[in-house]
N, C-alpha and C positions, 0 to 999 in steps of 0.2 A: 647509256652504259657507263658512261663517266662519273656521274653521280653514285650509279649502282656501286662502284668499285668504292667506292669514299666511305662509303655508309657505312661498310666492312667492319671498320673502327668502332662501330656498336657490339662486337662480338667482347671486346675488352670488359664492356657495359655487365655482360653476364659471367665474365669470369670476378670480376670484381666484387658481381652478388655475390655469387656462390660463394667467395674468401670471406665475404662480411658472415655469411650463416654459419659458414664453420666455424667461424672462431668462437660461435656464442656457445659450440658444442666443446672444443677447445681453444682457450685463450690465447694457451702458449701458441699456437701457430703464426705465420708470419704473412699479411696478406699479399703481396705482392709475390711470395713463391707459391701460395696456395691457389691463385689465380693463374698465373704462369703453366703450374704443374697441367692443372685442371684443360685449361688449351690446349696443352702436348696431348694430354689423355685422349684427348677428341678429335682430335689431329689426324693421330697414329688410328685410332678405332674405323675412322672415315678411308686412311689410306688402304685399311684392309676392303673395301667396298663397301655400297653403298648397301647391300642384303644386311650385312653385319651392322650396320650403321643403324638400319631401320629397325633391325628385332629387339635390339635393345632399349630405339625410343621408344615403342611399343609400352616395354615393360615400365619406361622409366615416368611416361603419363598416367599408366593404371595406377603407379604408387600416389603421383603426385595429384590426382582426382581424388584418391584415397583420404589424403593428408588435407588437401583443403574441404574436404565435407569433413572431418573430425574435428578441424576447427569450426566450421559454420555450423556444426551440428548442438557442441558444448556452449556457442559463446550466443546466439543468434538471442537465447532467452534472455541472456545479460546485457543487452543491447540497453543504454540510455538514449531513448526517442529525445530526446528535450535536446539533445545535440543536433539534429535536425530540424529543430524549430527556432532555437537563437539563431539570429544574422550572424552576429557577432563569433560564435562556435562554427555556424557553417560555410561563414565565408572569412576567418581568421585574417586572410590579406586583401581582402576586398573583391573586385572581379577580376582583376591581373591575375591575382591568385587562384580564382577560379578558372580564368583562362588557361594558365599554366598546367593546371590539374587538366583540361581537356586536353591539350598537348600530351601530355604522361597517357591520359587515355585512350586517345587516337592511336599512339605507337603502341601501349600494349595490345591493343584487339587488330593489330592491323599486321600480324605477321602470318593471318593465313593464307593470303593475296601470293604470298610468292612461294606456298606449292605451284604455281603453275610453271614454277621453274623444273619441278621434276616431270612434268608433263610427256615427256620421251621416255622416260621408266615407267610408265603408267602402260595396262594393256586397254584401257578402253575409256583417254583424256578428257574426248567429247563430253561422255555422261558424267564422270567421276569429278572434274577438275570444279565445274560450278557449284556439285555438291558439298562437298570438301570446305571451298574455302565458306559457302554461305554459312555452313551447318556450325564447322570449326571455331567461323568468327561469333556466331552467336552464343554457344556454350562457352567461349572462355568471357565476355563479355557478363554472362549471367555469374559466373564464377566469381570473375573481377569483385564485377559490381557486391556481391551477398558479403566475400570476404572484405572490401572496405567497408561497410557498414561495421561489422563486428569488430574492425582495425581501430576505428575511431570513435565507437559507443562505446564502449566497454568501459575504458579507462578515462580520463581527462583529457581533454586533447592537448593540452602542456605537454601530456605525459609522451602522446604518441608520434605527436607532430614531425617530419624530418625523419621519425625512427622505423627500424624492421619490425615484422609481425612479429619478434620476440619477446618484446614487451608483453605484447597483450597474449600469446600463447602460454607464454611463461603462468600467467595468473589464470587462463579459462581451464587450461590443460592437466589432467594428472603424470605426473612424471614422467612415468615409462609411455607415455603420447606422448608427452613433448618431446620427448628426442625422435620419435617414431618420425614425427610434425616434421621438425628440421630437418632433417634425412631425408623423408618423401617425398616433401608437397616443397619445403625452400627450396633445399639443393637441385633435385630435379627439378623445379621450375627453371633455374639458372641452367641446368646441364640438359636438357631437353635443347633448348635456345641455343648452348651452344653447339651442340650436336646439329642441328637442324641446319643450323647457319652453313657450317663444313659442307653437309649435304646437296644444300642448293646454288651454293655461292656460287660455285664456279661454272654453272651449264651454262649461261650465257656467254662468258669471257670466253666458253672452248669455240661456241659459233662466232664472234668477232674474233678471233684468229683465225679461224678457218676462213671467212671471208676476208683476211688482209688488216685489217683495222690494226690490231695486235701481234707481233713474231707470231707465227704457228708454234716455232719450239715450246713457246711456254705452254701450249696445251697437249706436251708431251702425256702420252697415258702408259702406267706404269702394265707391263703385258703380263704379269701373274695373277695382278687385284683388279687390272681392268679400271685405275681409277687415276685421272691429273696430279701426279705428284708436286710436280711445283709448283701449279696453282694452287693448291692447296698448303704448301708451303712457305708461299706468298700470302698467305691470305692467314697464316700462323703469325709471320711477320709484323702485318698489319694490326692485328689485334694484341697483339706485344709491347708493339709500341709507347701507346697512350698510358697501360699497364707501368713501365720499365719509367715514363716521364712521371709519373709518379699525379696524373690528372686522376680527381673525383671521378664519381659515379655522375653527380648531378652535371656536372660541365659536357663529360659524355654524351650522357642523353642527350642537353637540351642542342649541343652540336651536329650530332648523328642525326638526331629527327630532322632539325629544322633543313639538313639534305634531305631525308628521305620524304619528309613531305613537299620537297620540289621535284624531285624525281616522281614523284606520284602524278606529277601535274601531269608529262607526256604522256601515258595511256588514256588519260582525260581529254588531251587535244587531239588525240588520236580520234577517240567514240566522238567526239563532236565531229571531225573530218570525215566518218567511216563511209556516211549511206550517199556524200558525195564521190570519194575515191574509189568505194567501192560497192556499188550498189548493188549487183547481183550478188554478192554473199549475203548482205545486210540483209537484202529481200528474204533469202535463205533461213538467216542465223534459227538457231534450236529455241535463243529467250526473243519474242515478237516485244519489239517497242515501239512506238512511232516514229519516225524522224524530230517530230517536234521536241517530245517527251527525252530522248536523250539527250540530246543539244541543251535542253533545260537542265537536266538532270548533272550533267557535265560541265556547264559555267557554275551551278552551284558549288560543284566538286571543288575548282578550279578556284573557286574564292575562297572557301574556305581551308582549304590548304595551303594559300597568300598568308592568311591570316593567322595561322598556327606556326608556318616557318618564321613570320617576322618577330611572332610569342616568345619560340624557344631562339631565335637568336638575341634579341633582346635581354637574354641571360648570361651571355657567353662575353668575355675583353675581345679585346681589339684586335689582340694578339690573332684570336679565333678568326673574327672577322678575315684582317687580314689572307690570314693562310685559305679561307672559301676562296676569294678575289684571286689570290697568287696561284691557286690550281685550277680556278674557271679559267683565266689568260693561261695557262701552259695547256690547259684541255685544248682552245679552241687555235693555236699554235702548232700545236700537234696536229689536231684534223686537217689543218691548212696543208702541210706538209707531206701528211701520209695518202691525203685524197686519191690522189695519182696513184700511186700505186696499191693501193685497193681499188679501184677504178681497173686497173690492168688486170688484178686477178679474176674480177667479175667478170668481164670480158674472155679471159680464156675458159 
C-alpha cells in the first residue's frame, strides 16, 4: 500500500501530457495552469461519484479509439519500413535505449491491472475483472504498438525522436483531423488516465483505514455523492506537487514506474506463496494452473520487474534516489509504530 500511495505522483505524468497537447492547439496557454486546471477538472467530476465519473470515461475512450485509428488509418501506408531494418535507426541509443523504451512500454499497457481496484463496484467481479484487464491490456497494447510504428516511420527519426505525435500528425493529417486528433485520441488519452487514476486511487487506502493502518477520518465519505472527499483531495495534492516543482514528464515517468514496477513485485510473491497458504481456494481458482507453472511464471514476473525498476531508476539524480530511501525508512517506522494498534482494531 505504501508504494501504491507513491506512485500517485504519475497522475502529474498525464496532466502534464494533456498541457503539452494543448498547447500545440494553443500556444499562448501556460503549461503548468493548463495541467493544474486539468486535475481540479477531474478532481471535482470524481467528487461528484464514481456513475458520473465512468459515463464520461466511456465517451471519452470512444473519441480517443476514434482519433488513433484516424491516425493509423492515414499514416500506416506512409510508413518507411527501412526504419525498421537499420540498427542504427532502430536502436538510435543502443539496448539501454531499447531497454528504456520497454520500461515506457510496460507502464503504458500495464494500467488495466488496477481495475481490480474498482472490483466492489462491479456486479459480477469474478467473471468481469479477468476479462477486463486481459482483453483491455491487449487492445491498448495493439493500439500502442500500430500508433508507434507510424510515430517513427513516417518522418526521420531526428525529426520525431523525444517528440509528441504532433509532428507526424501534423504532416499525415488533413487539418480539420488534426485538430479532431489532438482533441480525441491526445487529450483524452491523458484525461482518460487522469480520470481513471481519481477513480480507483483511493479503494484500497479507504480498506487500510478501516483496518487501522491509516486515521479512519481520512476515508471520510462525502453523504450527498457517496464519494472519499479527502482522499481524494489528497491525492489532488499529490499530483500537484511534482507539477507546481516544476519536474519533466520524463523524470516523472522514469520515477513513478520504477515504484510501480516494485509494487508489482507483491502480488507476484503473493501467486508464488498462494497454492502453499492457501490451497483450498487455489484448488478452486476459475483460471486452473499447476502449482509448478505459476511459481515459474512468477519468478520470471519478479525478474523482470528487478530489472525495469533498476532501467528507469538509472534515469532519475540522486536527489530522486534519495527521496525512494527517505520514504522506504519513514514507511517501515511507521508500520513499526502503528502495528499495535492495527493489531487492536483487528482484534475487536
Amino acid at each position: 500500500l505504501s508504494l501504491l500511495l507513491v506512485t500517485h505522483i504519475l497522475i502529474a505524468l498525464f496532466a502534464l501530457g494533456f498541457a503539452e497537447y494543448a498547447i500545440a492547439l494553443l500556444p499562448q496557454l501556460n503549461v503548468k495552469y493548463v495541467a493544474l486546471g486539468i486535475l481540479f477538472t477531474f478532481y471535482t467530476v470524481n467528487l461528484l461519484g464514481i456513475h458520473q465519473a465512468a459515463a464520461i470515461q466511456k465517451v471519452m475512450i470512444a473519441l480517443l479509439l476514434c482519433g488513433l485509428s484516424s491516425l493509423i488509418f492515414f499514416g500506416i501506408l506512409e510508413v518507411d519500413y527501412s526504419n525498421f531494418i537499420d540498427q542504427e535507426k532502430l536502436f538510435p541509443e543502443g539496448w539501454y535505449g531499447f531497454g528504456m523504451a520497454c520500461v515506457l512500454m510496460s507502464f503504458a499497457t500495464g494500467g488495466a491491472y488496477y481495475v481490480s481496484e474498482l472490483g466492489g463496484e462491479m456486479k459480477n467481479p469474478h467473471h468481469d475483472l479477468p476479462r477486463a484487464i486481459i482483453y483491455s491490456t491487449l487492445l491498448a497494447a495493439i493500439f500502442i504498438a500500430t500508433v508507434s510504428i507510424v510515430a517513427v516511420g513516417v518522418l526521420p527519426i531526428e525529426q520525431t525522436a523525444g517528440k509528441t505525435l504532433v509532428e507526424v500528425a501534423r504532416v499525415i493529417l488533413p487539418p480539420s483531423l488534426y485538430t479532431a486528433f489532438i482533441v480525441g485520441a491526445a487529450l483524452f488519452a491523458f484525461a482518460t488516465s487522469i480520470n481513471s487514476t481519481f477513480s480507483w486511487a483511493t479503494k484500497s487506502v479507504i480498506i487500510a483505514c478501516e483496518d487501522g493502518w491509516l486515521p479512519k477520518g481520512l476515508a471520510a465519505v462525502n453523504k450527498r455523492f457517496n464519494t472519499p472527499h479527502i482522499l481524494l483531495t489528497i491525492l489532488l495534492v499529490v499530483g500537484s506537487i511534482p507539477i507546481i516543482a516544476g519536474k519533466d514528464m520524463r523524470y516523472i515517468i522514469m520515477l513513478g514506474s520504477g515504484l510501480v514496477f516494485i509494487y508489482d513485485i507483491v502480488p507476484l510473491l503473493a501467486a508464488f506463496y498462494f497454492s502453499k497458504k492457501l490451497p483450498e481456494i487455489f484448488a478452486n481458482a476459475h483460471i486452473k494452473m499447476s502449482e509448478k507453472t505459476v511459481k515459474t511464471i512468477s519468478m520470471v514476473g519478479v525478474f523482470i520487474l528487478l530489472l525495469q525498476a533498476n532501467l528507469a531508476f538509472s534515469d532519475i539524480d540522486n536527489t530522486g534516489r534519495l527521496m525512494i530511501v527517505g520514504y522506504i525508512i519513514f514507511v517501515i517506522i511507521y508500520i513499526h509504530f502503528r502495528a499495535k494498534h492495527q493489531k487492536s482494531i483487528i482484534d475487536k
